[in-house]
C-alpha positions as CSV (number, residue, x, y, z in Angstrom):
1,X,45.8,218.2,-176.3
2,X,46.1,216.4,-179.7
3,X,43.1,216.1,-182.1
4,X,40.7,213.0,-181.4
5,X,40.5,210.8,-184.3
6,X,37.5,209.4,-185.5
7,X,38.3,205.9,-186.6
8,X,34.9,205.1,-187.9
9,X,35.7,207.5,-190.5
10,X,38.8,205.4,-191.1
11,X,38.6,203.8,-195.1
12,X,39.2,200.9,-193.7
13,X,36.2,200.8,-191.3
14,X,33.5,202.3,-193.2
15,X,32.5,199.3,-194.9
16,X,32.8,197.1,-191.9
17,X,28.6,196.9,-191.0
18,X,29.6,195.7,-187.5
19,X,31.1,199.5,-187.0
20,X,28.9,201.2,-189.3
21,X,25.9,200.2,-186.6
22,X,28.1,200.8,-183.3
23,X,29.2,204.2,-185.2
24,X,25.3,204.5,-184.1
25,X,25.5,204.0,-180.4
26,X,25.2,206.2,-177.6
27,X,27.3,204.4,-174.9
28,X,29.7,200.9,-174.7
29,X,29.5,198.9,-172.0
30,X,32.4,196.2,-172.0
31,X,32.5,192.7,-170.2
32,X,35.0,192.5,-166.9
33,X,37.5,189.3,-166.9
34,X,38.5,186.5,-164.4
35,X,42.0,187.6,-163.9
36,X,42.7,190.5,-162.0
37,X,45.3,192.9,-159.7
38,X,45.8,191.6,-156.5
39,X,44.9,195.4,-154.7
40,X,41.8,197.5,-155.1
41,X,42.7,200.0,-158.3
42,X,40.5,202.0,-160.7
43,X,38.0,199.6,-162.4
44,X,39.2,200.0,-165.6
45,X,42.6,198.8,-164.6
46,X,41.8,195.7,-162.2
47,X,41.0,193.5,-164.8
48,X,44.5,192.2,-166.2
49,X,43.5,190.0,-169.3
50,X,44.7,190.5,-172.8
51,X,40.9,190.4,-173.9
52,X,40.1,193.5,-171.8
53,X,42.6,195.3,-172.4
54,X,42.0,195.4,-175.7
55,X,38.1,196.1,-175.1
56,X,38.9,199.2,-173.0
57,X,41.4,200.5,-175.8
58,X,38.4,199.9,-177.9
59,X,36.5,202.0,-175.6
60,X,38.6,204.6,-175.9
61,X,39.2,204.5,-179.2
62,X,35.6,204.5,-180.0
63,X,35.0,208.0,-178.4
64,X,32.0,207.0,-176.8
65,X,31.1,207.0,-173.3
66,X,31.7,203.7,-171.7
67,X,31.6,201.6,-168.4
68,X,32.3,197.7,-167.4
69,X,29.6,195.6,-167.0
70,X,30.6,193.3,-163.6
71,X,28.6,189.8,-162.5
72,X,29.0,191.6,-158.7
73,X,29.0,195.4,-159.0
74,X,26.7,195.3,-162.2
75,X,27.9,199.1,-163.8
76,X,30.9,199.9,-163.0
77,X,32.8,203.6,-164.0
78,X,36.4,203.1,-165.2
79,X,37.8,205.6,-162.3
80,X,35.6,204.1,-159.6
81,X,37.9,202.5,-157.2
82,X,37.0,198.5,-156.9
83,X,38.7,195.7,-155.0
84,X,39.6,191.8,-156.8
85,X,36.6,189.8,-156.5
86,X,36.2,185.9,-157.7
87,X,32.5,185.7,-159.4
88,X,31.1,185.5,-162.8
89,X,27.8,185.6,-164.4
90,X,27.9,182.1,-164.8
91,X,27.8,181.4,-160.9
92,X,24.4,183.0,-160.8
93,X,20.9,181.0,-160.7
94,X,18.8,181.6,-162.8
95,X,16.7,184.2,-160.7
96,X,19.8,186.1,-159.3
97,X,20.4,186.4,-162.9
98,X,17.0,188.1,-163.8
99,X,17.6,190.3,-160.5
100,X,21.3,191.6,-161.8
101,X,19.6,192.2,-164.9
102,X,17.2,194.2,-164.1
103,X,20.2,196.2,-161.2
104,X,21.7,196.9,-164.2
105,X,18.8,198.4,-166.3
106,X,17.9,200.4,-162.7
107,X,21.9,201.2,-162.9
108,X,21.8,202.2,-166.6
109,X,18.7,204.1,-165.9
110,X,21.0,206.5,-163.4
111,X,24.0,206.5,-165.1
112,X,25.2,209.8,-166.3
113,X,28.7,209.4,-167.7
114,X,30.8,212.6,-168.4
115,X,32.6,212.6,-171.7
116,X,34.5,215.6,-172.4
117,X,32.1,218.6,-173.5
118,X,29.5,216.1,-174.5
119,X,26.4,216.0,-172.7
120,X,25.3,213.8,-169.7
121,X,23.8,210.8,-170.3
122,X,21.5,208.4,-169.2
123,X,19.3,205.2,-170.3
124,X,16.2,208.1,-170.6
125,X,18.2,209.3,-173.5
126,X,20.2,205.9,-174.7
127,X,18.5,203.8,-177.4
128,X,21.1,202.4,-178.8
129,X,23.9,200.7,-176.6
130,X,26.7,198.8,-177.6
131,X,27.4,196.0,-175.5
132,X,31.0,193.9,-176.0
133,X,30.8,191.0,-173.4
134,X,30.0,187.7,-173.3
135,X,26.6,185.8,-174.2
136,X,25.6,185.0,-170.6
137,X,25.6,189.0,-169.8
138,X,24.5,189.9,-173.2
139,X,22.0,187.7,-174.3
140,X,19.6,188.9,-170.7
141,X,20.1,192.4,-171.1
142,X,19.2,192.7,-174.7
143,X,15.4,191.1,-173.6
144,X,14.9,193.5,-171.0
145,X,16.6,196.5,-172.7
146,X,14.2,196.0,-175.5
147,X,11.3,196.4,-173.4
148,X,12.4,199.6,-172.6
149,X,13.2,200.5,-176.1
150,X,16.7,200.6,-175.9
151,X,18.6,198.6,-178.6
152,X,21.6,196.2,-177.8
153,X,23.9,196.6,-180.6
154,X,26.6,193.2,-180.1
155,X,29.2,193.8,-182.2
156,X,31.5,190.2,-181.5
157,X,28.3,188.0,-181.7
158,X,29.3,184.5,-182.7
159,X,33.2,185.2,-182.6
160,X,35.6,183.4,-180.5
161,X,37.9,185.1,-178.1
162,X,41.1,185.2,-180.3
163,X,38.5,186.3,-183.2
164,X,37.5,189.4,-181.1
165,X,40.6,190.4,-179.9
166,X,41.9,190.2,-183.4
167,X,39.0,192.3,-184.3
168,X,39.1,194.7,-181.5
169,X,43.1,195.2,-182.3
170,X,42.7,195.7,-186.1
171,X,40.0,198.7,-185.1
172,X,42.6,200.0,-182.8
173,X,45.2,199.3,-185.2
174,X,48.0,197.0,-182.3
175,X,49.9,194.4,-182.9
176,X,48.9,191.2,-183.7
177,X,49.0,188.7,-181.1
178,X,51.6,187.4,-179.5
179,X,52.3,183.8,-178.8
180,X,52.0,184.0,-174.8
181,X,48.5,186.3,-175.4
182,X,47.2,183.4,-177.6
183,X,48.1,180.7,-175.1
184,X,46.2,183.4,-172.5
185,X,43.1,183.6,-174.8
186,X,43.3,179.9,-175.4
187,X,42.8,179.1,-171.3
188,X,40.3,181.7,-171.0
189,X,38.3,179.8,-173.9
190,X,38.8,176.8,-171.8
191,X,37.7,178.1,-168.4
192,X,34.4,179.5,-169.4
């Protein structure tokens, strides 16, 4: 195969402290998205939005290992095969909220992601995790993480959508939006 690059150790990128501290991480778990295929696919290609794709090339690029963090499934593998669903974090109450939160520490606490040669992991041996997702699934998990000594490490907190994407591409190093993704992002800023 060709060589994996490292694009932390890109000049570019070792001055940005946002990917200095996810350099740091042990796993990425990336938000799903509203719009998706119409047919049960691998997870990491049902959701269809410009915003994930970009977060999964992220993944990717990042070399680390990675899953989708989903208001119904919780953790999600990228090759697991999932059907379309209609729900978001923001339709739960407030005490189905604290019960997918702690599914998904009981999840992370089990998951054992295969990357390559690299060694199995799981939340016994994560401390740092990188979460990119919206504040409604990120802001909950970083409480109860904590208690377990695991640090959430949030590197789009306080951007916009079109601010993330631009971020997530210039790591990544894709084009620059265009017009019909923007109008995309824009509706998706709108909807949540």
């Amino acid at each position: 195969g060709r060589p994996l690059r490292d694009p932390l150790n890109e000049p570019r990128h070792q001055e940005d402290p946002q990917l200095v501290t996810l350099s740091d991480c042990e796993a990425l778990l990336i938000g799903c998205g509203a719009a998706k295929q119409p047919t049960a696919v691998r997870a990491a290609e049902l959701y269809t939005s410009t915003y994930f794709k970009e977060k999964v090339k992220f993944a990717e690029a990042l070399g680390k290992p990675w899953a989708i963090l989903s208001a119904k499934y919780g953790i999600l593998q990228p090759d697991s095969l999932t059907a379309p669903y209609d729900f978001s974090a923001g339709q739960l109450t407030p005490e189905e909220l604290r019960e997918w939160v702690a599914g998904v520490a009981l999840q992370l606490f089990s998951w054992e992601p295969f990357m390559g040669d690299g060694p199995l992991l799981s939340l016994r041996s994560i401390r740092r995790l990188g979460i990119i997702a919206g504040e409604t699934y990120v802001t909950p998990l970083t409480a109860t993480l904590a208690t377990l000594g695991v640090e959430v490490l949030n590197p789009c907190k306080g951007l916009g959508l079109g601010q993330q994407v631009a971020w997530l591409r210039e790591f990544t190093n894709s084009q620059p939006l265009a017009l019909d993704e923007v109008r995309e992002l824009e509706t998706a800023a709108i909807l949540q």
